[in-house]
DRENLO-225226 format. One record per residue (C-alpha): x, y, z. Coordinates in pm, whole numbers, plus 50000, padded with zeros to 5 digits. Each point is the difference from the previous one (the first is absolute). Layout:
% residues N
XYZ/...
END
This chain:
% residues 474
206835498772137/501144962350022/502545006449717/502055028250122/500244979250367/501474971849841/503415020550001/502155008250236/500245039750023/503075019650028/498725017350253/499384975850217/503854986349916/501535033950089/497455009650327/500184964050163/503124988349852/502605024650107/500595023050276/501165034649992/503864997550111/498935025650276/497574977950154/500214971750253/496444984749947/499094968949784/497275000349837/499614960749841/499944997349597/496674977850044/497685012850252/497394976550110/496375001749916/497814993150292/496665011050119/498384996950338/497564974850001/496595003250000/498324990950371/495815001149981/500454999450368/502245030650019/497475014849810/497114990150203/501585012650281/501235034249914/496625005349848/498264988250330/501915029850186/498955024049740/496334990950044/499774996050410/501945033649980/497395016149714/496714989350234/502185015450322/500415030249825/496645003349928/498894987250376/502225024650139/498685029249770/496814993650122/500875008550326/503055027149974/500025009049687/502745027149984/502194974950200/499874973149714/500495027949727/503215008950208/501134969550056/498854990849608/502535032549884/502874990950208/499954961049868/499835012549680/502855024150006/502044974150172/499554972449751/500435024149699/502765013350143/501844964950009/498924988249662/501425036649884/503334995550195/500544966349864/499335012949615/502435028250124/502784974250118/499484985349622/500725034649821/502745015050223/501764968549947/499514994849617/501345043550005/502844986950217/500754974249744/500234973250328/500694962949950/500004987350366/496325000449911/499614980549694/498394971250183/497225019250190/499675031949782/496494979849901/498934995350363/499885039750039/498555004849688/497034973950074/498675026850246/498495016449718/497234974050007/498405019150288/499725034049803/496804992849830/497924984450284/501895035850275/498565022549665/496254982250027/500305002750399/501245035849960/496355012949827/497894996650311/503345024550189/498725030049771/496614999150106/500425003950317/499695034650015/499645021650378/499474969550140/503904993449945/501535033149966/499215024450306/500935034949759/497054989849709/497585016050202/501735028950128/501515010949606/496494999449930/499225029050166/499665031949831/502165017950112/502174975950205/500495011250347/503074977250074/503185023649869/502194971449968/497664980049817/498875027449751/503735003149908/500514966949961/496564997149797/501524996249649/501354966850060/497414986650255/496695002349842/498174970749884/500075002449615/503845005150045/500124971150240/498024978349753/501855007449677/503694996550158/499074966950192/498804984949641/502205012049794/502874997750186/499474961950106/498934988149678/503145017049824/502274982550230/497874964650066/500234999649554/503715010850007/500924968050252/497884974849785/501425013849657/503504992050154/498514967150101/499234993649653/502615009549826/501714980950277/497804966249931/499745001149635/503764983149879/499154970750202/497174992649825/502164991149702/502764980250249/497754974950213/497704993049642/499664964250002/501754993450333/498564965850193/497975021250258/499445032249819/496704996349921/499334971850263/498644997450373/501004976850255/498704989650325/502355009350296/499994971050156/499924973249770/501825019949713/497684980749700/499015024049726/495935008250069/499635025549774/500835023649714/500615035450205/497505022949785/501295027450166/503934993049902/498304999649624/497685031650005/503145023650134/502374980149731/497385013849737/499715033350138/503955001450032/500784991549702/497325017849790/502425011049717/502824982350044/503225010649778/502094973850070/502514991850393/503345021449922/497545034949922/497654990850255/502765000950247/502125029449867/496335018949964/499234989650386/503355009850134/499685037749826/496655006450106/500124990350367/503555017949971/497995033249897/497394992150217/501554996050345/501495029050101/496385021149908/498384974150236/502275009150281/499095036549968/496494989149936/500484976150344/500825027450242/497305026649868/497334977150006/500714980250320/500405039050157/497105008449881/497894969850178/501845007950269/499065034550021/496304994449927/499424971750195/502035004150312/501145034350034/496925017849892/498124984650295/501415023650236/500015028849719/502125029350237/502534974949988/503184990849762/503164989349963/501904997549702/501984968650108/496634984450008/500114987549608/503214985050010/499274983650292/497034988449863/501244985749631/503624988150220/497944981250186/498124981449682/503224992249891/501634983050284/496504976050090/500814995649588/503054984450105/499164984050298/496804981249865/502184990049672/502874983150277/496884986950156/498614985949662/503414983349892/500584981050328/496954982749959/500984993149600/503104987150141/498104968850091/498604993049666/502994978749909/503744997449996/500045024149634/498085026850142/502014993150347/503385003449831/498845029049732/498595025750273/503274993150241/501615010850294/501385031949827/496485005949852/498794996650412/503775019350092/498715033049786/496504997650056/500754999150370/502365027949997/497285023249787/497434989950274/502495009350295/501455029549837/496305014849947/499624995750335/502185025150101/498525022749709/496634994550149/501035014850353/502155028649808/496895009749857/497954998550282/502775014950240/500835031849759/496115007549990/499434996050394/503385018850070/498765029049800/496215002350175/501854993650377/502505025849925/497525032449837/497464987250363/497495020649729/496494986550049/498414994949703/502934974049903/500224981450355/496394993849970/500194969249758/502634987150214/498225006750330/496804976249850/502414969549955/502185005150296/497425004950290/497164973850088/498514979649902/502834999149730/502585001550112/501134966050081/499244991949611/502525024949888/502344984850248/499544964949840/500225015449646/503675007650074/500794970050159/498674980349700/501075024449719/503575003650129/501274982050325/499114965949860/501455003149656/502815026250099/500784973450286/498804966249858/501985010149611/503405013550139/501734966749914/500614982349697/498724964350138/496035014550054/499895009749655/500904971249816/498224979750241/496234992749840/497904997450326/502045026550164/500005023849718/496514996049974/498694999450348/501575035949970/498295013449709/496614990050123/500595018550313/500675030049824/497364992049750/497725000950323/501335034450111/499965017449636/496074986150054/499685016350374/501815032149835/496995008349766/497364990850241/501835024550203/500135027549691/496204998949958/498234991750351/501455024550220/499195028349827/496614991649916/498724973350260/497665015650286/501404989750369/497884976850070/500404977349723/502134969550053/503275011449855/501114960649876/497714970349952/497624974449819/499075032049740/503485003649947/500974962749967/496934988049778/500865026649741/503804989150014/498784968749927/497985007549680/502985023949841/502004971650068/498084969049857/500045019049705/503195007949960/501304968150083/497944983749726/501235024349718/503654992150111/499344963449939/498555003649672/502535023749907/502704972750080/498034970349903/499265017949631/503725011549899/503664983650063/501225008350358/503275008249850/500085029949719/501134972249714/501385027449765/502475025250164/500885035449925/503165009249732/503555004650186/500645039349884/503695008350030/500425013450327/501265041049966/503044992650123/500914973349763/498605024049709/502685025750121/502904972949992/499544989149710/499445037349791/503135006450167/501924967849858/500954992150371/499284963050129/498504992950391/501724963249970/
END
């Protein structure tokens, strides 16, 4: 591999070198090489919360069980969902052929590093059975007495349930870390050799105290078959080309489909169909938000990183984050307009759980959280290129995408005199998050912050047009 690095490839020369003449961003002809360091104490820590949250769990399930499950299902949809949204934000973009992201397109993409850890915490979900899903026992029946129910038995029975839920995630979870590869692997070749590429260093001292196995054992696996930088990177930049637009489609069936099973479902007389996209919307916007989140903490790494992920980096992130936050109260405004409107009971009833007591004031907060602090706190162009400001922001509505699907699972489920918010709830937060934390690190500590090789410039259409025609745009 070490032979075809030693030259400079075109491809690099012509994607990092030039701009197309109908674009406004710069993308630098050398892009940095820089890895987070590696903090035993960071580690320590995040692993701490994933262990006092693991023996909570399992203290609380001892005493309410079918509270900890719920609380254990809505965690995990909401931390799948952002590590999903994030990948998302990394393929719409590379479809879109963006630039303004150059600098934190990795940051998205090192969300990924939670997929394997949500698809080992998603095993002990299946099991749960009746104990979960109120309509198991009644489809077992023979014949089903519930009319509704027996119509709607071809989809919810639990083989069905079962084969979709695996299936479905482990097609989409293996399409976002194939992209991730085929993202990772021309870097391999580029940062071969480079002074910390293989190396670790103590944050606080900055002395080299180790080789980092782990940067070596995913070089090895990357680069298994290596054929050399300029076809590794015109071989990359086809596949995920092919690749991304399936995942989208992939993207919004799947993320329906949980969705479906595991929110709507619990109140099975029940639907809407503005309940998917609201769903999968959602898991792209906390995608964006937690990426902002991510980079404003990067931004302190050093004045490279500082400079490379920017104010108009923080300008478009902040207007993706604001604009979604009008999407998000579309979505959830056409789908309430449409159940006020028909007054027809078996669609208020959803509705009716979440907007009486004891829930009610929890819905109210959702809003304020999901759209009167970002809507309000994002209108400007100051807040979001402001780092503490931007991110206060995107934490708060981090927090209310979190309330959101604690309030998609518990009210429909949850007997009334269960506490509807508390130490269950927060304990299990804490282990999802510990976890997830940790694989972010590693994610960021084990590959270059900044995607070191960047895509080919394709002639835009327009300029394809011009020049079949002979005309000139100068």
């Amino acid at each position: 591999m070490s032979a075809s690095c030693s030259v400079m490839p075109v491809i690099r020369r012509r994607a990092r070198g030039q701009s197309s003449p109908m674009s406004h961003i710069h993308v630098p002809s050398e892009i940095p090489i820089r890895y987070l360091a590696r903090s035993k104490k960071w580690d320590m820590i995040f692993l701490g919360m994933f262990v006092v949250g693991f023996v909570g769990f399992f203290f609380a399930r001892s005493i309410d069980p079918d509270r900890a499950w719920q609380s254990y299902v809505s965690n995990w949809l909401f931390f799948t969902n952002i590590a999903m949204g994030a990948v998302l934000l990394t393929v719409v973009t590379w479809i879109t052929k963006a630039k303004w992201n150059w600098s934190v397109r990795r940051v998205s993409l090192a969300f990924v590093a939670f997929l394997p850890v949500s698809l080992v915490m998603f095993v002990p979900m299946l099991l749960l059975g009746e104990s979960y899903f109120p309509w198991i026992a009644e489809v077992a029946q023979d014949p089903i007495l519930d009319p509704i129910l027996a119509k709607k038995s071809a989809y919810l029975n639990p083989t069905f349930l079962l084969a979709r839920n695996v299936i479905g995630v482990l097609v989409l979870f293996g399409m976002s870390l194939y992209f991730a590869y085929l993202a990772l692997r021309p870097d391999m070749g580029l940062t071969e050799g480079h002074a910390d590429a293989d190396q670790a260093f103590d944050t606080g001292t900055g002395a080299i105290v180790s080789t980092n196995r782990g940067r070596e054992f995913c070089r090895e696996g990357l680069s298994r078959g290596w054929l050399g930088q300029e076809i590794e990177e015109v071989v990359s930049y086809r596949r995920m080309t092919r690749l991304a637009p399936a995942f989208v489609i992939v993207y919004a069936v799947v993320m329906s489909m949980l969705s479906y099973d595991w929110v709507m479902s619990l109140e099975p007389h029940w639907f809407s169909t503005m309940m998917g996209p609201w769903f999968f919307m959602g898991a792209f916007w906390s995608g964006i938000a937690a990426t902002a989140i991510t980079v404003t903490f990067l931004k302190r790494e050093g004045d490279v990183l500082d400079k490379a992920m920017g104010r108009q980096q923080l300008h478009d992130l902040g207007k993706l984050t604001f604009a979604f936050s009008v999407f998000w109260a579309y979505l959830f405004f056409a789908q309430y307009l449409v159940i006020w409107y028909g007054k027809l009971p078996w669609e208020q009833i959803w509705i009716i759980h979440r907007a009486e007591e004891p829930w009610g004031k929890w819905s109210a907060l959702l809003i304020v959280m999901c759209f009167v602090v970002p809507f309000a706190g994002l209108i400007g162009r100051k807040p979001k290129m402001t780092p503490w400001i931007f991110r206060s922001i995107a934490i708060v509505l981090l927090a209310g995408l979190w309330l959101e699907k604690h309030l998609m699972v518990a009210p429909s489920v949850r007997s009334a005199d269960t506490p509807t918010l508390g130490g269950t709830e927060l304990v299990v937060a804490l282990m999802f998050l510990g976890i997830f934390l940790y694989a972010i690190r590693w994610f960021l500590s084990t590959f270059p912050l900044i995607q070191v090789w960047q895509p080919m410039v394709d002639p835009e259409t327009f300029e394809v047009e011009m020049a079949a025609s002979g005309m000139s745009y100068e």
